[in-house]
Gaussian input, Z-matrix of N, CA and C with variables (Angstrom, degrees):
# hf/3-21g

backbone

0 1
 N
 C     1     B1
 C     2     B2     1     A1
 N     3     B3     2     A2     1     D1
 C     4     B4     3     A3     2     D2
 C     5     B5     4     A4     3     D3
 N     6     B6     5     A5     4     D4
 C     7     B7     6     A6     5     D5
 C     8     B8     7     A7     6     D6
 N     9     B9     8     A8     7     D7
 C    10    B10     9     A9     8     D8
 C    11    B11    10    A10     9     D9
 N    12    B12    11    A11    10    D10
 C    13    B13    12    A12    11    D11
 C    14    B14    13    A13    12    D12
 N    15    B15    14    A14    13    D13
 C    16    B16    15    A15    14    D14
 C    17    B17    16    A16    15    D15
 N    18    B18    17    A17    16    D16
 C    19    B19    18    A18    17    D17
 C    20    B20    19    A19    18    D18
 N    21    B21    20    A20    19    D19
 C    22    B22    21    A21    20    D20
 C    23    B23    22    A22    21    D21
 N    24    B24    23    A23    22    D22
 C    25    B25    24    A24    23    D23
 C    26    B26    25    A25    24    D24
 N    27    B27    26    A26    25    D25
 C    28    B28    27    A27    26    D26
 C    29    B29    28    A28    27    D27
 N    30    B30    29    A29    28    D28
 C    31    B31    30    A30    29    D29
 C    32    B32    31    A31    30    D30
 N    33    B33    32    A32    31    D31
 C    34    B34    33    A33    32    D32
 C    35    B35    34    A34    33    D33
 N    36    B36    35    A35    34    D34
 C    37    B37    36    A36    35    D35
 C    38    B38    37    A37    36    D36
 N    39    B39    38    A38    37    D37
 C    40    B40    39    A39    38    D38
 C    41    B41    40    A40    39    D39
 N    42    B42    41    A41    40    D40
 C    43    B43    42    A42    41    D41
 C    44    B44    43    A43    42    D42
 N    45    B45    44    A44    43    D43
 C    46    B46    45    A45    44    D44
 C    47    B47    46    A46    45    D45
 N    48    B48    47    A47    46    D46
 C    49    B49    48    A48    47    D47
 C    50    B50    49    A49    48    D48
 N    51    B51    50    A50    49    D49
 C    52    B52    51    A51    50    D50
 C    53    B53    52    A52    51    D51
 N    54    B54    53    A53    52    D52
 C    55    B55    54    A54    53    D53
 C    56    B56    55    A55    54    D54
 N    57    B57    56    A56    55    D55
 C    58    B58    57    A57    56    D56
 C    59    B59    58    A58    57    D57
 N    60    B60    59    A59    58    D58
 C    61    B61    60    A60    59    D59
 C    62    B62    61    A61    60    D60
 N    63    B63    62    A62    61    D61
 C    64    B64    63    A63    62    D62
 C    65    B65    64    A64    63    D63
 N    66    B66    65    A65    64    D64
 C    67    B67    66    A66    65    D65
 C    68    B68    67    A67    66    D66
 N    69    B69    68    A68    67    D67
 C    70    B70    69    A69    68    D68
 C    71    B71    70    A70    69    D69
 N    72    B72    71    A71    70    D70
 C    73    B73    72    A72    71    D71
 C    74    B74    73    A73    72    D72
 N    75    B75    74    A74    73    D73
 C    76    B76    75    A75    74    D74
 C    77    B77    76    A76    75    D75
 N    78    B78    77    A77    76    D76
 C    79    B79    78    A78    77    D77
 C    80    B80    79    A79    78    D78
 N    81    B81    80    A80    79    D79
 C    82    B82    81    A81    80    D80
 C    83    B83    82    A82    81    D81
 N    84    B84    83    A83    82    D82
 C    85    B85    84    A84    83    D83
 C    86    B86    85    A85    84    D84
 N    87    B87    86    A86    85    D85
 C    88    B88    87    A87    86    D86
 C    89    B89    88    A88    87    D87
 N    90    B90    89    A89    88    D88
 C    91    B91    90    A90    89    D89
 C    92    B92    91    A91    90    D90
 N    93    B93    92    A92    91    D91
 C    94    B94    93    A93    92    D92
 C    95    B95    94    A94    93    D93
 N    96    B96    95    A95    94    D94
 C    97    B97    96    A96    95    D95
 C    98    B98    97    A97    96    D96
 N    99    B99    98    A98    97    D97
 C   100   B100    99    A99    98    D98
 C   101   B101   100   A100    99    D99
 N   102   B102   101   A101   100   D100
 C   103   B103   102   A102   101   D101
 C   104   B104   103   A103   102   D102
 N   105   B105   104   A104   103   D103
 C   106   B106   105   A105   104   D104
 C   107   B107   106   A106   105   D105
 N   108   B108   107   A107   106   D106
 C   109   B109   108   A108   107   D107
 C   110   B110   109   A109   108   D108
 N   111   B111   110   A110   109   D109
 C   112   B112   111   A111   110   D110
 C   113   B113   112   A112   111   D111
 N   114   B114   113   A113   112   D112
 C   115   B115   114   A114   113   D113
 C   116   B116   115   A115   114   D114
 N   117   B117   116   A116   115   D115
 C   118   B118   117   A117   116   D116
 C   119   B119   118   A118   117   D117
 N   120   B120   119   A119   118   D118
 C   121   B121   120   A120   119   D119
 C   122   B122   121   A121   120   D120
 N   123   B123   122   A122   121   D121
 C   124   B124   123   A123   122   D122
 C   125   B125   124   A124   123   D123
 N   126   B126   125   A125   124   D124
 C   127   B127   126   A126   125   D125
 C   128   B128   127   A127   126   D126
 N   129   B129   128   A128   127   D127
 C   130   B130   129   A129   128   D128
 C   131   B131   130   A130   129   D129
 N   132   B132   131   A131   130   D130
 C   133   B133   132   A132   131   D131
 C   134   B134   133   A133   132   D132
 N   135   B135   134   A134   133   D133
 C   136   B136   135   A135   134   D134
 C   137   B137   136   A136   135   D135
 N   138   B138   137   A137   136   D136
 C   139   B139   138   A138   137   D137
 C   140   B140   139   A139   138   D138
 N   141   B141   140   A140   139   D139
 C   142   B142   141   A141   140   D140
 C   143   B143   142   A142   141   D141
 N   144   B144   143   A143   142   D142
 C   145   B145   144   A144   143   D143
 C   146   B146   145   A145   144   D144
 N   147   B147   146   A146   145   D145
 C   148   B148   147   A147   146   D146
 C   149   B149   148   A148   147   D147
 N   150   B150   149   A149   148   D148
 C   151   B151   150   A150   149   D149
 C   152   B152   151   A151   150   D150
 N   153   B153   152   A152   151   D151
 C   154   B154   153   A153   152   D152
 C   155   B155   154   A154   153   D153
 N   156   B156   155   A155   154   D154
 C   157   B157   156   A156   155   D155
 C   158   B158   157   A157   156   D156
 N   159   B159   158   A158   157   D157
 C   160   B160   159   A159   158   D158
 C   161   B161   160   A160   159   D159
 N   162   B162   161   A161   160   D160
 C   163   B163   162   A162   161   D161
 C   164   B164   163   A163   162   D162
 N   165   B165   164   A164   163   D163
 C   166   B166   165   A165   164   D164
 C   167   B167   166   A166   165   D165
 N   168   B168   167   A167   166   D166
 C   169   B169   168   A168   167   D167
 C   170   B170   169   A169   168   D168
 N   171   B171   170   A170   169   D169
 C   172   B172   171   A171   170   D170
 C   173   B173   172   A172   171   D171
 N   174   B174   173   A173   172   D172
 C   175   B175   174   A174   173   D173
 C   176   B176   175   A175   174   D174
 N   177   B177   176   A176   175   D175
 C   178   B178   177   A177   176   D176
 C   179   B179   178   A178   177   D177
 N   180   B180   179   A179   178   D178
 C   181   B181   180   A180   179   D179
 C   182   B182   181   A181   180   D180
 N   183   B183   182   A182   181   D181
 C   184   B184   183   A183   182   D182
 C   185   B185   184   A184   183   D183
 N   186   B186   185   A185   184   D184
 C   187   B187   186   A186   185   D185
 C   188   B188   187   A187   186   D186
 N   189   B189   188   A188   187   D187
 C   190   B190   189   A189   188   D188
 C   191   B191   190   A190   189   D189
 N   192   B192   191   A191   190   D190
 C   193   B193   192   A192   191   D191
 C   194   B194   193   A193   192   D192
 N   195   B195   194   A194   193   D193
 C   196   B196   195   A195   194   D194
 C   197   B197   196   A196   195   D195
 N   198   B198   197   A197   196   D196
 C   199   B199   198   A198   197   D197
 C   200   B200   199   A199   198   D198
 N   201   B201   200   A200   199   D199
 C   202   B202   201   A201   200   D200
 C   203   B203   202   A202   201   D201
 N   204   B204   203   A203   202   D202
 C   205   B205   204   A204   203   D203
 C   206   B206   205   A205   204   D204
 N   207   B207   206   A206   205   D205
 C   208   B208   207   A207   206   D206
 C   209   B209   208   A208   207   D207
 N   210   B210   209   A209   208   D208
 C   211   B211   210   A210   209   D209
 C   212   B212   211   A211   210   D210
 N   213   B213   212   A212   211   D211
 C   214   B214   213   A213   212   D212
 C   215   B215   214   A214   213   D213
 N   216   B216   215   A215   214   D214
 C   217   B217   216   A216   215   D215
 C   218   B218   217   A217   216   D216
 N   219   B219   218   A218   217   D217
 C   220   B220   219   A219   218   D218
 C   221   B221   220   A220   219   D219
 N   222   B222   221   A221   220   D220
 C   223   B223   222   A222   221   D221
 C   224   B224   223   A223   222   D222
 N   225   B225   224   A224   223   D223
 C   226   B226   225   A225   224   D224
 C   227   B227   226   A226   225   D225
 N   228   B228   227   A227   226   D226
 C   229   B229   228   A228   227   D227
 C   230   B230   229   A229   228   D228
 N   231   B231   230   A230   229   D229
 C   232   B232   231   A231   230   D230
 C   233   B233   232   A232   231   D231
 N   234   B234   233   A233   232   D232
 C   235   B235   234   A234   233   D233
 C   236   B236   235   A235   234   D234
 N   237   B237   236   A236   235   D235
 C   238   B238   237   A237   236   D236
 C   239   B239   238   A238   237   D237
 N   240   B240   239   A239   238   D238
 C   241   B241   240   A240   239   D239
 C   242   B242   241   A241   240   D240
 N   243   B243   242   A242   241   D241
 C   244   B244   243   A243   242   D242
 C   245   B245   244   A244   243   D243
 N   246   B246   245   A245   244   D244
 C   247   B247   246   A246   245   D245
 C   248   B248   247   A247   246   D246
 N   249   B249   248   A248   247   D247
 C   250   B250   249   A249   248   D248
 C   251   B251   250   A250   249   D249
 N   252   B252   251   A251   250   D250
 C   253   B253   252   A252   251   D251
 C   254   B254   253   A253   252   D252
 N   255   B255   254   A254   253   D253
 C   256   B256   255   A255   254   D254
 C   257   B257   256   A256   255   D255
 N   258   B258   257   A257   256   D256
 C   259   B259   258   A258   257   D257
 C   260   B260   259   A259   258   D258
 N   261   B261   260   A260   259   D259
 C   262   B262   261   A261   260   D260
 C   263   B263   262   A262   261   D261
 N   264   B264   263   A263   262   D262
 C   265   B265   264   A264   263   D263
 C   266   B266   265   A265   264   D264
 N   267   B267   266   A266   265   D265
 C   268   B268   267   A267   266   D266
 C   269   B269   268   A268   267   D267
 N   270   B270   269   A269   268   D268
 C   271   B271   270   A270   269   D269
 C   272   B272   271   A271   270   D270
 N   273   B273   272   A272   271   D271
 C   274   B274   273   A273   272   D272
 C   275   B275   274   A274   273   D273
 N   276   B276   275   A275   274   D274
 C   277   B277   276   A276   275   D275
 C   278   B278   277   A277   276   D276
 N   279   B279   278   A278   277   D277
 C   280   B280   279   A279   278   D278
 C   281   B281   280   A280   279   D279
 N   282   B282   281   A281   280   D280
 C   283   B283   282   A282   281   D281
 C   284   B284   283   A283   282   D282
 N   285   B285   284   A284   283   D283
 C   286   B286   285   A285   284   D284
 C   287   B287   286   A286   285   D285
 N   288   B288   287   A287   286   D286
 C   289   B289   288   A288   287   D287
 C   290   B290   289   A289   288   D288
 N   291   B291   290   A290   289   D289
 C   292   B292   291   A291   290   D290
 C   293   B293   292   A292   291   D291
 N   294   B294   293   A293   292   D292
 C   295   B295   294   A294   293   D293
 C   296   B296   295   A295   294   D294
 N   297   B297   296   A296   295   D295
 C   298   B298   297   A297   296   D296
 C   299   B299   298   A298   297   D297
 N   300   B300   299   A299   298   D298
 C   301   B301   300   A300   299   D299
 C   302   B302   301   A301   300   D300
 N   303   B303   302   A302   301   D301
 C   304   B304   303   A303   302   D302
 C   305   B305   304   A304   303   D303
 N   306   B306   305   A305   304   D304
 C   307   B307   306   A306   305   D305
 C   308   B308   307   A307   306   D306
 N   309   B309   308   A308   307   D307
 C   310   B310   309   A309   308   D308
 C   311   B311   310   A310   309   D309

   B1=1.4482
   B2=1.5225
   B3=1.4230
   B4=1.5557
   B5=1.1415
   B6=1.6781
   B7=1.4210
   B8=1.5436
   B9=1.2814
   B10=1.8030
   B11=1.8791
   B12=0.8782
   B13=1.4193
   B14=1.9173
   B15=1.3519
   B16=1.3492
   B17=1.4935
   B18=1.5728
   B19=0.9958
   B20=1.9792
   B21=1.1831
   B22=1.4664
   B23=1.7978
   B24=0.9335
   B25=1.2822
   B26=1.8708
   B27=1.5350
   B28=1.6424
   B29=1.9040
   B30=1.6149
   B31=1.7135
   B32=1.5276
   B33=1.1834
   B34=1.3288
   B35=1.7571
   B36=1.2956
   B37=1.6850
   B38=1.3690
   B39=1.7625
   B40=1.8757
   B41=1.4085
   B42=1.5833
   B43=1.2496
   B44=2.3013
   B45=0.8646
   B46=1.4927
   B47=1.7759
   B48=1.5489
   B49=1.0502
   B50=1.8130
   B51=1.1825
   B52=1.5144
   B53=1.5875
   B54=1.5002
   B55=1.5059
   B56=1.7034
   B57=1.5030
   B58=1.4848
   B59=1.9660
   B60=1.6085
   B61=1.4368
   B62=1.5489
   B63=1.2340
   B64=1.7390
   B65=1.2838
   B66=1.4396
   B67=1.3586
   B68=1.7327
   B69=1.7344
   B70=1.9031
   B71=1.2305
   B72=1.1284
   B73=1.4361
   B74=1.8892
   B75=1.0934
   B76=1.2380
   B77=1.3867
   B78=1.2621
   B79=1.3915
   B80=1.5234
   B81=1.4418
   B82=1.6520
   B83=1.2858
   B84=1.6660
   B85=1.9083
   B86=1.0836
   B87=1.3159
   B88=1.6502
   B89=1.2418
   B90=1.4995
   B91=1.5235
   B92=1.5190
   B93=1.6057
   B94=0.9716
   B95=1.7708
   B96=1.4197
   B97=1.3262
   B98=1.8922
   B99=1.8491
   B100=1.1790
   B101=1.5912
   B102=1.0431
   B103=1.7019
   B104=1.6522
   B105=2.0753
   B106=1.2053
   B107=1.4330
   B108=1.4451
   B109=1.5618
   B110=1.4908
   B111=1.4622
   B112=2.0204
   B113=1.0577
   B114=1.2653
   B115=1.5232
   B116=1.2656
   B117=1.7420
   B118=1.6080
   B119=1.2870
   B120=1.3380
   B121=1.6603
   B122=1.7606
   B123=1.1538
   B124=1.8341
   B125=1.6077
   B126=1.1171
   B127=1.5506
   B128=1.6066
   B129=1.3244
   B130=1.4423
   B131=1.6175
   B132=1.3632
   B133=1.4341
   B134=1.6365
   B135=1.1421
   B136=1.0176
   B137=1.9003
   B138=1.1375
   B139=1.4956
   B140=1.8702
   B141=1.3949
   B142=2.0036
   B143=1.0068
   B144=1.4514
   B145=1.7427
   B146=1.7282
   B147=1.3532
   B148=1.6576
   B149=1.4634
   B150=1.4900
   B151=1.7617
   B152=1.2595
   B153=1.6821
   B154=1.4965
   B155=1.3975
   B156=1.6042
   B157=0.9710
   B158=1.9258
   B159=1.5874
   B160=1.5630
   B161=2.0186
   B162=1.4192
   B163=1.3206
   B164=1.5559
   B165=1.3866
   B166=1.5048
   B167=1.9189
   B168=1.3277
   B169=1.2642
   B170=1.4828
   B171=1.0670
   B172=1.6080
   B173=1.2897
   B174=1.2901
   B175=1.9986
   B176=1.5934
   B177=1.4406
   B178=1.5313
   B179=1.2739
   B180=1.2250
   B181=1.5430
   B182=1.2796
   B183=1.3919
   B184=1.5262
   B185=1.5131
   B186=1.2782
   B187=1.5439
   B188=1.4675
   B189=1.2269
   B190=1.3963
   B191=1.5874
   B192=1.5202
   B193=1.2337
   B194=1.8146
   B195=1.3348
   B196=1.4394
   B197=1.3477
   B198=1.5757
   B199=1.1129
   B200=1.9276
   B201=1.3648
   B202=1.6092
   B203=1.4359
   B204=1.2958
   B205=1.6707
   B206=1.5022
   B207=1.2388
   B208=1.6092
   B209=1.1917
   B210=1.7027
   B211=1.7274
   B212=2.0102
   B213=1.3240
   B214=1.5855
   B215=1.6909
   B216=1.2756
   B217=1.4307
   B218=0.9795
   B219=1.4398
   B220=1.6943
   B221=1.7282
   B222=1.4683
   B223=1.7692
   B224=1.6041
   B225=1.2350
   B226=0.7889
   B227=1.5572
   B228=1.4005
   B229=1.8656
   B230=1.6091
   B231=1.2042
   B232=1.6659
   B233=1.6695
   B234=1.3421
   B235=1.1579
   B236=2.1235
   B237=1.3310
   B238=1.4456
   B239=1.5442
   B240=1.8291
   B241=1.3428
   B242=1.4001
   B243=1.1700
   B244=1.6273
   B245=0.9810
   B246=1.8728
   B247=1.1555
   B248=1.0559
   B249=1.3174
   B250=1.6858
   B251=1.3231
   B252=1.3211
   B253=1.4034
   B254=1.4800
   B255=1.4310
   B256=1.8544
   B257=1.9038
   B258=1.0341
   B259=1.3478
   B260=1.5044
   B261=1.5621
   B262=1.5197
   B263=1.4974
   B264=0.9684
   B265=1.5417
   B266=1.0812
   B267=1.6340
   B268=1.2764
   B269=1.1496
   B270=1.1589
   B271=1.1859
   B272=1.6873
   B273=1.4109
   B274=1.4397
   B275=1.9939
   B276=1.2944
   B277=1.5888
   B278=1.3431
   B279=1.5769
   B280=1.7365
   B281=1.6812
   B282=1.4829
   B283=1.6098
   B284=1.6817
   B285=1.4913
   B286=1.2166
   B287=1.8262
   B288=1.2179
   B289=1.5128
   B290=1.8630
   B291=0.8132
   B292=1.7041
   B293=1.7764
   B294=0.8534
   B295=1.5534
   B296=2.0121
   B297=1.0720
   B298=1.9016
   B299=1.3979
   B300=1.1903
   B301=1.9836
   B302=1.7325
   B303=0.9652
   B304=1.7066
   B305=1.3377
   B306=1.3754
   B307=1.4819
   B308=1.5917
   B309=1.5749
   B310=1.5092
   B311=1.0885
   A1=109.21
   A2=117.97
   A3=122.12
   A4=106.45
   A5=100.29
   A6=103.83
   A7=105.84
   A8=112.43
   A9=122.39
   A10=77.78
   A11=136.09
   A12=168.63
   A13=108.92
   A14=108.18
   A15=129.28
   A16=107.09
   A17=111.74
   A18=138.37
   A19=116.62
   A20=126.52
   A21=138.55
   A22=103.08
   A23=128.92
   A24=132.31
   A25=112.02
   A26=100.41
   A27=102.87
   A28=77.21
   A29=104.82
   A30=97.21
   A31=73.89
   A32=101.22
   A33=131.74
   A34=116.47
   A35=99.69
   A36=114.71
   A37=93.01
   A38=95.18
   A39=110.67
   A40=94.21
   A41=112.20
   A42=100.12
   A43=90.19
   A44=109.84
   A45=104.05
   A46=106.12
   A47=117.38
   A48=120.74
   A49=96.72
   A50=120.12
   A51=122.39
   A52=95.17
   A53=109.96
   A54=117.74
   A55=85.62
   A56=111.36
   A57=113.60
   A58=94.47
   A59=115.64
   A60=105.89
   A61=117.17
   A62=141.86
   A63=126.38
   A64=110.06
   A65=119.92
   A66=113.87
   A67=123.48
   A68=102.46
   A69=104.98
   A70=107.71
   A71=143.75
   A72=136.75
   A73=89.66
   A74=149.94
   A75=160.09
   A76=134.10
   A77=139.18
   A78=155.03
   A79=111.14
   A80=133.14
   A81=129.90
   A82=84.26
   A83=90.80
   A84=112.78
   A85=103.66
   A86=122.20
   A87=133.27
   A88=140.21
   A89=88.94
   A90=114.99
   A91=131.09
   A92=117.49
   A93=148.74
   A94=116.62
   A95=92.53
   A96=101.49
   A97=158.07
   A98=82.66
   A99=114.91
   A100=111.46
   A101=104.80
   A102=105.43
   A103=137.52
   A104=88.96
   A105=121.00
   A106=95.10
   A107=127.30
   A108=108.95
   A109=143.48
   A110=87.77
   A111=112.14
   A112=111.37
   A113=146.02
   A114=166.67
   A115=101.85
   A116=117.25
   A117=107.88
   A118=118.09
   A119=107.19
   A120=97.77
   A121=96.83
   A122=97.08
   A123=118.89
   A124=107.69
   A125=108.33
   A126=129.25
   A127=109.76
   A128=102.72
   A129=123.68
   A130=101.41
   A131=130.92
   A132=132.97
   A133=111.81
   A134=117.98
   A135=143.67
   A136=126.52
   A137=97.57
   A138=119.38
   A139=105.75
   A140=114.56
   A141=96.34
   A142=105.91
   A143=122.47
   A144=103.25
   A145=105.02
   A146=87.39
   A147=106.56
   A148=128.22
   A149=113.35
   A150=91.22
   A151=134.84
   A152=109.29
   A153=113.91
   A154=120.49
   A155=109.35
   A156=97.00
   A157=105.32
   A158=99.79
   A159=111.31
   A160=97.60
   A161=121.13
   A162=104.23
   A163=120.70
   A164=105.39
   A165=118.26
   A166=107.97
   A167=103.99
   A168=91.58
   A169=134.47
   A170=134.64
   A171=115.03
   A172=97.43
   A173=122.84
   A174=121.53
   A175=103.46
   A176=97.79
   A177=129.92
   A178=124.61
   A179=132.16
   A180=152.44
   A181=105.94
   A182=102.28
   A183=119.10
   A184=111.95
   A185=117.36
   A186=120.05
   A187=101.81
   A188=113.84
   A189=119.62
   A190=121.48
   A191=113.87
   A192=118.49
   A193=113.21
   A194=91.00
   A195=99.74
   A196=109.70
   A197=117.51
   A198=113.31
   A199=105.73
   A200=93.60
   A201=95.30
   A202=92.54
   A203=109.67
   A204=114.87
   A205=122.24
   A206=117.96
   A207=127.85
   A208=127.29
   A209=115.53
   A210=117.21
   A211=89.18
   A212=88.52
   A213=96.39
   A214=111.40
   A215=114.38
   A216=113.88
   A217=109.15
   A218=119.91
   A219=118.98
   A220=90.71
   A221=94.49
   A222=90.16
   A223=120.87
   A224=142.08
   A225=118.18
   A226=78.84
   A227=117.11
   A228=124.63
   A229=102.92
   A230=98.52
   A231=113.96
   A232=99.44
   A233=114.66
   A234=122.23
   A235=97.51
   A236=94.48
   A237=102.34
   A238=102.36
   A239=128.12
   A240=106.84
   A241=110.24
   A242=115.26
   A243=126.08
   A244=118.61
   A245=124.40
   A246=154.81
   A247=124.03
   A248=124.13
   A249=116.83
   A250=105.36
   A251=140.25
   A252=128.57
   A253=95.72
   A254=115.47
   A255=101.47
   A256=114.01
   A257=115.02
   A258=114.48
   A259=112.89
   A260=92.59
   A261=117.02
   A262=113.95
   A263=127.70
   A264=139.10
   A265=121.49
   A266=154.10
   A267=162.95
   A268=134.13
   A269=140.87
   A270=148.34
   A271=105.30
   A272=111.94
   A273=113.46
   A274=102.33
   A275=87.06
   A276=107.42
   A277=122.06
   A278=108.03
   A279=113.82
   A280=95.20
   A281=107.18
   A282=98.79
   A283=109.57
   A284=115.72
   A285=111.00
   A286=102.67
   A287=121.15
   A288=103.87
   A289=138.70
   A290=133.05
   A291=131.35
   A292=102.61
   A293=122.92
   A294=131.50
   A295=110.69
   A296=93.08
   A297=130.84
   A298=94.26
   A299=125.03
   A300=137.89
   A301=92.98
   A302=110.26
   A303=113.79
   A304=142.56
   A305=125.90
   A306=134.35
   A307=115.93
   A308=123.23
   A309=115.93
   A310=93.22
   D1=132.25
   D2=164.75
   D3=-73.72
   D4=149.35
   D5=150.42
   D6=-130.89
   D7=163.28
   D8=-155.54
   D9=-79.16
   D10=157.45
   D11=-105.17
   D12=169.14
   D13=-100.88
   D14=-161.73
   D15=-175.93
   D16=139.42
   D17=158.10
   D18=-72.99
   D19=142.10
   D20=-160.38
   D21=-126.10
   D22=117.63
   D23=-170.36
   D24=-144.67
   D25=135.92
   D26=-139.60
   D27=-98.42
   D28=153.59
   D29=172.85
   D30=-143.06
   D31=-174.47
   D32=-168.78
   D33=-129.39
   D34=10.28
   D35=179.47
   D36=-159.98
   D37=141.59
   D38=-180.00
   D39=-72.04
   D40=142.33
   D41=-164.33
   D42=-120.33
   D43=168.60
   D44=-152.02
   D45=-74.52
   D46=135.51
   D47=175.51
   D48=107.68
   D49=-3.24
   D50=-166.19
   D51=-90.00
   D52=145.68
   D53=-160.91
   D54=-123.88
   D55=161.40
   D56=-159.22
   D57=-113.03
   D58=93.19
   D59=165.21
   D60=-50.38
   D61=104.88
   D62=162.25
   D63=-54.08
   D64=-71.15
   D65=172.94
   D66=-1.45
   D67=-76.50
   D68=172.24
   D69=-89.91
   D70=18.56
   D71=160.72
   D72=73.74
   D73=46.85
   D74=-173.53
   D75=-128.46
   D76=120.43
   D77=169.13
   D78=-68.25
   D79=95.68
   D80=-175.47
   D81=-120.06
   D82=141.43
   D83=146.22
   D84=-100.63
   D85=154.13
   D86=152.20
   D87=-78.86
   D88=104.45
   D89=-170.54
   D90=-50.80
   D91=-7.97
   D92=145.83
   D93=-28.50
   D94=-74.86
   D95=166.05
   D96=-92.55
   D97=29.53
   D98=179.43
   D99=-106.96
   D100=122.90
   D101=-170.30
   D102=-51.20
   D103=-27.14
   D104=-179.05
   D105=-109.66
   D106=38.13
   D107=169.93
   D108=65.99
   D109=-6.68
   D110=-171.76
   D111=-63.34
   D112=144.72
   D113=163.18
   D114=-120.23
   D115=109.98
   D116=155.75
   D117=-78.08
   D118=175.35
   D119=161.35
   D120=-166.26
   D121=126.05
   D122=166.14
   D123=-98.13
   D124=111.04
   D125=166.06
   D126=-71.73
   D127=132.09
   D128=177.11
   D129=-89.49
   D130=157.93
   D131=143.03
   D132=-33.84
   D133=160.69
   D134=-158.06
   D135=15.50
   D136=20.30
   D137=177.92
   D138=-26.93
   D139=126.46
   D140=167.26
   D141=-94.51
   D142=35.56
   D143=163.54
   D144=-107.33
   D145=148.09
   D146=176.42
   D147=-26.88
   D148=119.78
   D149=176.19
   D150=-66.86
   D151=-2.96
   D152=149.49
   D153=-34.60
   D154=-58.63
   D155=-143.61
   D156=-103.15
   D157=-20.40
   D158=176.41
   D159=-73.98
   D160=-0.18
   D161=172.55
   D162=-115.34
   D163=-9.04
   D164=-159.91
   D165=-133.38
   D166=-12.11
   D167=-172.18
   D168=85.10
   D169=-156.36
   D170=-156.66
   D171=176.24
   D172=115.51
   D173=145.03
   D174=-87.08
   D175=149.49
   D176=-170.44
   D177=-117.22
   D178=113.42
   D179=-172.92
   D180=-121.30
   D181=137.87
   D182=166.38
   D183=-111.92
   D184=132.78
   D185=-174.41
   D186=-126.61
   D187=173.04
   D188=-174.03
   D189=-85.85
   D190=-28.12
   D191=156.75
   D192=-151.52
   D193=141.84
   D194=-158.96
   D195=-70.72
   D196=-26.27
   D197=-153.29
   D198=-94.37
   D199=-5.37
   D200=179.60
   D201=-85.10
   D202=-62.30
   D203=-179.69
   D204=-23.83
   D205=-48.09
   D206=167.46
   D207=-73.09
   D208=4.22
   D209=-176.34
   D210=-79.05
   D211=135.73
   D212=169.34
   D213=83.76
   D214=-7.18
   D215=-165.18
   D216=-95.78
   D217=160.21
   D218=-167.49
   D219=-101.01
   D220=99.97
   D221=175.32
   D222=-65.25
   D223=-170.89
   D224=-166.50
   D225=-160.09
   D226=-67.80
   D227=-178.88
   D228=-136.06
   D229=130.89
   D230=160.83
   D231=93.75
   D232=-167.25
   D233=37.02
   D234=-77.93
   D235=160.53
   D236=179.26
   D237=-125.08
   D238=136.72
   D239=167.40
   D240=-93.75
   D241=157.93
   D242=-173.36
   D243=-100.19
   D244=-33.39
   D245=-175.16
   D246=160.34
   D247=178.61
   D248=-165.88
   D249=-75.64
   D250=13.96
   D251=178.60
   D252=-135.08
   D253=16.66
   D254=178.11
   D255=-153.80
   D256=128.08
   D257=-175.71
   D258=-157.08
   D259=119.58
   D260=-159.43
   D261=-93.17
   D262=173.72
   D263=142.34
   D264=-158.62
   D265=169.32
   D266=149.49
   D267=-91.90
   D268=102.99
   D269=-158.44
   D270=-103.66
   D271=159.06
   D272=164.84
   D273=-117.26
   D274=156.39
   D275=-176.06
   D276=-179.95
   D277=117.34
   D278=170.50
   D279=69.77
   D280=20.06
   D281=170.41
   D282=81.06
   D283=26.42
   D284=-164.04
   D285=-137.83
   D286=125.70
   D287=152.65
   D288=-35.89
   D289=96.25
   D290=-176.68
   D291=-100.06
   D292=95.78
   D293=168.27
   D294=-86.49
   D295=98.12
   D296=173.64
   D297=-60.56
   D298=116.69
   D299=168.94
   D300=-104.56
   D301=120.33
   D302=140.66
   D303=-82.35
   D304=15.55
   D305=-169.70
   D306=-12.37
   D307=129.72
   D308=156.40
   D309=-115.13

């Protein structure tokens, strides 16, 4: 079962409070502290994430295990680990980015 997570929304300027991933070449705020759940994100050049998702953005679900969640799914990136309490992947669907959270 999903649960809604956060919405991912692409800008074109770091927008304030946004921390710089090296790893994806990416600009994130924390969606945590957005009321409506929002995550921006400004893409750097040569970014390895999908142009799905560095052009269109991304809704975010957390499921209970990632690896069932991805049987049958059109992966797209990852799974990737983030840290010992987070492990992602991206899925495509209905023409849309779906970004998979694993929380422990």
């Amino acid at each position: 079962m999903r649960t809604f997570n956060h919405v991912g929304i692409i800008t074109t300027e770091k927008k304030e409070g946004a921390v710089f991933n090296e790893g994806l070449s990416v600009w994130l705020t924390d969606y945590s502290k957005s009321p409506n759940k929002i995550e921006y994100l400004k893409f750097e050049a040569g970014s390895c994430m999908p142009p799905l998702v560095q052009e269109n953005g991304h809704i975010a679900y957390t499921v209970p295990c990632l690896e069932t969640a991805l049987k049958d799914a059109n992966v797209i990136f990852g799974p990737a680990v983030c840290d010992e309490h987070l492990t992602i992947a991206f899925i495509e669907e209905e023409g849309l980015a779906i970004e998979l959270m694993e929380i422990k």
